[in-house]
N, C-alpha and C positions, 0 to 999 in steps of 0.2 A: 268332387275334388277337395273340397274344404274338407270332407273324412278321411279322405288318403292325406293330406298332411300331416290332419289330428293323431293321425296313428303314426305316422312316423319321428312327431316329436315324442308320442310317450316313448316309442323305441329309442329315441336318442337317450332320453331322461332312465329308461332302464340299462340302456348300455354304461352310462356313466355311472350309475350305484354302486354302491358297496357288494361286492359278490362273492364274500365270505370266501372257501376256499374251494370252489367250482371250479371246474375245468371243461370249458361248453366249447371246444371245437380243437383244431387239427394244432398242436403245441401250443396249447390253452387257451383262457379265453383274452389272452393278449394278443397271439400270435407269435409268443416270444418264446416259447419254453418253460416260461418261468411262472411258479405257482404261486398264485394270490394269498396262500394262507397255507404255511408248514412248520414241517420238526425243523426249530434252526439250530441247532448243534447233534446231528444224528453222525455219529460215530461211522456211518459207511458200510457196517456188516450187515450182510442181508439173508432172511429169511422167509420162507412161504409161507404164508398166512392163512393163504386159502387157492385154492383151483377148480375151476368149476367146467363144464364143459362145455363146447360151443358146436350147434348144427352144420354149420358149413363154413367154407372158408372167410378171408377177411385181410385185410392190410391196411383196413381204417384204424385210426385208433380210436379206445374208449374215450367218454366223454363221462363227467361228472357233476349230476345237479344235486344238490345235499346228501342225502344218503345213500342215492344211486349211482350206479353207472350204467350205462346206455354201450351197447355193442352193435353193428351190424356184421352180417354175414351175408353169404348166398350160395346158394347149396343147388343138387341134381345135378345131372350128366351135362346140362346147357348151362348152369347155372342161373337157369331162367326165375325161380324162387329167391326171394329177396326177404332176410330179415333184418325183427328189430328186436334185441332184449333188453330188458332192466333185471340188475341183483341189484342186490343189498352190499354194500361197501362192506357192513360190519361183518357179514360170514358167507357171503357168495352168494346166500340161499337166491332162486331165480323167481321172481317178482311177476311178469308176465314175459310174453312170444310173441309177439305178434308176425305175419307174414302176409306180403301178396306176391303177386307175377310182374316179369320185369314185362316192359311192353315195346321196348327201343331195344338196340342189337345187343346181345350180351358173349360176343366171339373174343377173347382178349389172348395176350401172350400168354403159354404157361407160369409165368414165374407172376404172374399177375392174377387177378380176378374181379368179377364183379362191383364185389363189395370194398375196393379199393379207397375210394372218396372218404373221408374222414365226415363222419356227422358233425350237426351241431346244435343248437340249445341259446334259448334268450333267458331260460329261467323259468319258463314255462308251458314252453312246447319245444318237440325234438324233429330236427329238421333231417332226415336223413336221403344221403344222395348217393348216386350210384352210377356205375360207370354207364350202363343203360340209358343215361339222361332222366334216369326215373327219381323223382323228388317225393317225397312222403312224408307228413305233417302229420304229426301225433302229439295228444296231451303228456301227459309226464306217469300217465295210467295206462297209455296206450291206445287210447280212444283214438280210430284215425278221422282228424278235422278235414283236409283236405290232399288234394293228389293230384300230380302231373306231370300226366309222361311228355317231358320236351321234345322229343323223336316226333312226335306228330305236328310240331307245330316248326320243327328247323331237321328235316329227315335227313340232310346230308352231314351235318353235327356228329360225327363218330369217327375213332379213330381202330385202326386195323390190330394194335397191340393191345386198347384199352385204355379209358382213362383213368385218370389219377388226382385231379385237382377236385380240392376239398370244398365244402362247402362254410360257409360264414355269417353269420347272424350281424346286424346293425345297421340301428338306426331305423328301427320297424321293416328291414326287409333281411329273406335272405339270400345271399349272395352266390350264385353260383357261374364259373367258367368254364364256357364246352370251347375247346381251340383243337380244330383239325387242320390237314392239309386240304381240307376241301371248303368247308362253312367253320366258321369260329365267331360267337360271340361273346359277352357276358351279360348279367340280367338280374337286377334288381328284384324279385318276387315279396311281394308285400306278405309279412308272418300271418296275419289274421287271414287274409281273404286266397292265398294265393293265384293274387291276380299279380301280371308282370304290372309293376311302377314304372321300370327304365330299362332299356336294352340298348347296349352299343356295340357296332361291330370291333372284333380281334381281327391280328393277325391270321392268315389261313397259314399255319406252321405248326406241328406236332407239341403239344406241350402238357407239360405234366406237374408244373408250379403252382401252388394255391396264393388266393388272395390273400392279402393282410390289411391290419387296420392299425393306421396311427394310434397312440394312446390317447387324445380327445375323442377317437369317435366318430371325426369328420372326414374322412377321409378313405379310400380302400385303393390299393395300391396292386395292379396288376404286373405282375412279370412273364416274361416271353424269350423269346430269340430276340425280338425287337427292342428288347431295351425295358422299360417299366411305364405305368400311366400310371398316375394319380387321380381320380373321379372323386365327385362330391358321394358322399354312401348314401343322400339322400335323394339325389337329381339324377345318380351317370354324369355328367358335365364334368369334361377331361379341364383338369386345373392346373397341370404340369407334365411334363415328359421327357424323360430320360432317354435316346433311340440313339445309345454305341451296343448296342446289343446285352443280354444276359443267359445266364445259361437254362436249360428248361426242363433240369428237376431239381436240385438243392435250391429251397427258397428262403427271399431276404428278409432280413431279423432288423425290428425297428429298434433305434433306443432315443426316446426325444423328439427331435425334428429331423435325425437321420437316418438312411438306410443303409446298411450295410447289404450288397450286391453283388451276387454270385457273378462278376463281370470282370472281363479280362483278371483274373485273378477274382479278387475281392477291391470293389467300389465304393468309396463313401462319399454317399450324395445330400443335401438335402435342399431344399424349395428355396429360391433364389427370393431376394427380401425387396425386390424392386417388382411387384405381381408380372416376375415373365415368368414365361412359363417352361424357361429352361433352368434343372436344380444346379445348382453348386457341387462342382466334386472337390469333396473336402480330402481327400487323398485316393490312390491309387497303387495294390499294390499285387505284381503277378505273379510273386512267391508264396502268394495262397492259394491256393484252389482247394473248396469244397468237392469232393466224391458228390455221389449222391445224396447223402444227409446234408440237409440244411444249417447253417449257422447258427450258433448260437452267444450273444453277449451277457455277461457277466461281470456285476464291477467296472472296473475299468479294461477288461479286455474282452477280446472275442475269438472264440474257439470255430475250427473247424476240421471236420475229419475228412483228410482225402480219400484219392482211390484206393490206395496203398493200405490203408486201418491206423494213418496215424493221425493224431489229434496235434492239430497246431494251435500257438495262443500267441495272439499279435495283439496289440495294444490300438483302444480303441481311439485315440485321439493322432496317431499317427500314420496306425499300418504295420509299424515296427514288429517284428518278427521275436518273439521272446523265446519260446523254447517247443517241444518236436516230444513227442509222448508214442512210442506204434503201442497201441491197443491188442492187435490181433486180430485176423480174420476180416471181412468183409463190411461193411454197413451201408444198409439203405437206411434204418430210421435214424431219426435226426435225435440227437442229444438232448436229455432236459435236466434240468436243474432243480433238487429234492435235497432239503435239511440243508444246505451249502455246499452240495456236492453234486456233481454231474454224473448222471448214469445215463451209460451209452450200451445197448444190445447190437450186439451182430448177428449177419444172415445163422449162423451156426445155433444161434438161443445162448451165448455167453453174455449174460448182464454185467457188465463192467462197472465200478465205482472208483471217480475218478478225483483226486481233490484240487482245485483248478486255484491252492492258493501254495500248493508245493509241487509246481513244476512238472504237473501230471503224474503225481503220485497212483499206484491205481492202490486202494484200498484192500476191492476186493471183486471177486466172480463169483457169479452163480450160474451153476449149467444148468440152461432149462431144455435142455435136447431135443429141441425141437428148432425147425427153421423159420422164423421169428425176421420180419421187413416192416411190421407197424413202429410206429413210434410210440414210446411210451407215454402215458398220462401220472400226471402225479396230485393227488390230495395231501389232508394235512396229517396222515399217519399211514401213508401208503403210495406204491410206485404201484400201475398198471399194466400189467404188458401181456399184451393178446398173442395169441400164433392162430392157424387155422383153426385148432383141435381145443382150444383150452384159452382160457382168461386167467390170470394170474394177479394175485396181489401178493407183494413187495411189503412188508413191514418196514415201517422209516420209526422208530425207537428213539 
């Protein structure tokens, strides 16, 4: 017991470092969209770098530990074959492959797959998840430390389209949530041992929102149909909750002590200062609504793109509705923020570059023709963005 603690303070103590310009899980390693270390005045034109190829499909996004980036896929007729690759940021070249078999159900929607889950990364092992419930723990060389297929230990855990929700690193565990209509929990797994620390039950409701994590560290914040929980990231122990419901795929964007909530509209809550454990709703407003892509804050305001392909920017301190951008075309992946500017892909593979401080100016497009639902990752001289067939780097100049 005294070792499982000891390992989760170092993991506190590495989640709070300095993380140079990584990008270790599902809209970086904040949760936020937004990149620890970039080009701050990139003019918005964009260019292919480099493209390399990928085995099988994918809707996770990349992930970035210094000069790498991390992809999964899953490939064959079942999609029963599960990978993990590392390139090299600077020219694609592929670094290693690794593969095994999924061992939990791998039957998902067409427009979905496998390899859906977004991985994730402490800085020194790569935590990769899968819609299968299958979890796989590798060095940053590929060596795999440890494995587990969750299907054997929670067998009704699976949903009929597929899931979707990412996995999460902190605080010496990683974090992962399986939510069906049947069994739904989430689960603590300790990085070093992958033994489970803490497991709590969810909602039994279809959902497809990934965790996030306050900026301290202390915190992991679940969303649902039900509303959101708050858990310590080191115990599980539910610390607050939100239950007027929320939606169950655009997920909420932290900034400070608040969250902005895909809920009746868009919600802003944060953690009541008297320890109940009901948050403050700091405004409410239901002339937002996020599509599928999850929200994103910037500055002083917060973007979101509905069903429609427009991009709305409402003011973070009110709700206030500032002005209405249509993009184009469709989006599942969620928006992120590179050099000062917001680039957003649609289902179609049009990389959009947007400048979120003229009224949604769109800069510029880049057709990548192909159909394109991961969200992008962004380092500090490059935009990421996967499709099935290809990985892509973005020049940011």
């Amino acid at each position: 017991m005294h070792i499982r603690k000891l390992l989760c303070l170092i993991g506190i103590v590495a989640c709070t470092s300095p993380l140079s310009a990584d990008w270790r899980q599902f809209r970086g390693t904040t949760s936020s969209g937004l990149p620890d270390a970039t080009a701050k005045n990139w003019d918005g034109e964009q260019e292919i770098a480099w493209q390399t190829d990928l085995p099988g499909r994918g809707l996770s996004s990349p992930i970035i530990v210094g000069d790498r980036v991390f992809v999964t896929c899953s490939s064959g007729a079942l999609q029963q074959r599960l990978h993990v690759l590392c390139f090299s940021t600077k020219d694609g070249s592929k670094i290693w492959d690794r593969s095994f078999w999924a061992t939990g159900r791998t039957v998902c929607h067409p427009k979905t797959c496998v390899a859906a889950p977004s991985p994730a990364s402490d800085g020194e092992r790569i935590f990769a998840f899968y819609s299968s419930n299958d979890l796989a723990c590798l060095d940053l060389d590929g060596n795999m430390l440890w494995f587990r297929g969750l299907t054997f230990d929670f067998p009704n855990a699976s949903n009929s389209l597929g899931m979707a929700s990412s996995a999460l690193a902190v605080a010496g565990n990683v974090v992962v949530m399986i939510e069906s209509d049947d069994a739904s929990f989430a689960a603590g797994i300790n990085t070093y041992t992958g033994e489970t620390n803490w497991k709590i039950d969810r909602p039994e409701r279809a959902n497809w929102t990934s965790p996030a994590v306050t900026p301290d560290g202390k915190q992991v914040l679940f969303q649902s149909s039900a509303g959101v929980s708050a858990v310590d990231a080191v115990t599980g122990e539910e610390l607050w909750n939100y239950a007027d419901g929320a939606a169950t795929q655009p997920t909420l964007v932290l900034v400070d002590e608040v969250a902005y909530v895909p809920s009746n509209g868009v919600t802003a809550i944060r953690p009541g200062k008297s320890n109940t454990s009901v948050p403050e709703i700091v405004w409410q407003a239901s002339n937002i609504r996020p599509g599928v892509a999850s929200p994103i804050a910037v500055g002083e305001n917060l973007f979101v793109i509905n069903s429609s392909g427009v991009m709305v920017a409402a003011a973070l301190k009110d709700g206030e509705r500032l002005w209405q951008k249509r993009l184009g075309g469709k989006f599942s992946a969620s928006p992120v923020m590179a050099g000062g500017k917001l680039v957003a892909v649609n289902e179609a593979g049009t990389s959009v570059v947007v400048d979120p401080n003229d009224e949604g100016n769109i800069i510029s497009k880049l057709e990548l023709d192909e159909t394109i639902l991961s969200t992008p990752s962004v380092s500090a001289d490059g935009v990421y963005i996967r499709s099935d067939n290809h990985l892509h780097k973005i020049t940011v100049k």
